[in-house]
N, C-alpha and C positions, 0 to 999 in steps of 0.2 A: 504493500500500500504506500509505505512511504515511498518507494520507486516510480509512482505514478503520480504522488505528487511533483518530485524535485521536476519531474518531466515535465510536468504542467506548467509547473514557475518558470522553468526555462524556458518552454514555449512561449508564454505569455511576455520576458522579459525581452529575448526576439524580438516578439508584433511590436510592442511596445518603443524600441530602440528603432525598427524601421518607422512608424510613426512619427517620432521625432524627427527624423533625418528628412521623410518627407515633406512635412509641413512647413519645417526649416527651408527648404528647396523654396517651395510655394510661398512661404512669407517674403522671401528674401526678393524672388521673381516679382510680387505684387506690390509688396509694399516698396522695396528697395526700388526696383528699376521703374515702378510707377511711379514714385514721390522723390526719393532720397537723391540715386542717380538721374533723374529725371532730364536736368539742363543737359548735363555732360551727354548722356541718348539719344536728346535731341538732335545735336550734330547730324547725325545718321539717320537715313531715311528707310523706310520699307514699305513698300505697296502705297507710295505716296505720302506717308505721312513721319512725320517727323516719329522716331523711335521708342524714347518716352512715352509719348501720346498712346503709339502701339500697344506698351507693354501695360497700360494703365487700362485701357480700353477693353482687348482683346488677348491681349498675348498672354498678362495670368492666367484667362480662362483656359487657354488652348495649353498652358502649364499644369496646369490643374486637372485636368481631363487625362492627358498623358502621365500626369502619376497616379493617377486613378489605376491605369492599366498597369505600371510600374509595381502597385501595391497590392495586383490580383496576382501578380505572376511570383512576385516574392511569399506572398501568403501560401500559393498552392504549394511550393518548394519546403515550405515551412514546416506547411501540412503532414507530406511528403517523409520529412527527416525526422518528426513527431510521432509521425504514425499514425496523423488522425486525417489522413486523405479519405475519399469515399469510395474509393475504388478496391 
């Protein structure tokens, strides 16, 4: 029993550690290149608009989305070397 907990905790300490590292991604992409870096961004353009603007507008979303899938593909792995896949 205690073997299936310590299993558990590690699991959970895992998900928990890629959550961080995600979200960290994502704050950093929204808030940072939205707000913080924003003037320096600007410089550079994409799809016509000034880069900033992009990343404040659209580009977190489209960051956001893609760790979405970044945090299905590392769960299933997780799953996987846990042993709690459903296969």
């Amino acid at each position: 029993m205690k073997n299936k907990d310590e299993n558990a905790k590690a699991y959970w300490r895992e998900n928990v550690r890629y959550l961080v590292i995600l979200l960290s991604i994502w704050f950093l992409v929204s808030y940072g290149a939205g707000i913080i870096f924003k003037d320096f961004l600007n410089q550079f353009r994409m799809g016509g608009f000034k880069l900033g603007f992009w990343f404040a507008e659209q580009g977190s979303i489209y960051v956001f989305v893609i760790l979405i899938f970044v945090y299905v593909r590392l769960m299933n792995k997780l799953d996987k070397k846990y042993g709690y896949d459903e296969e």
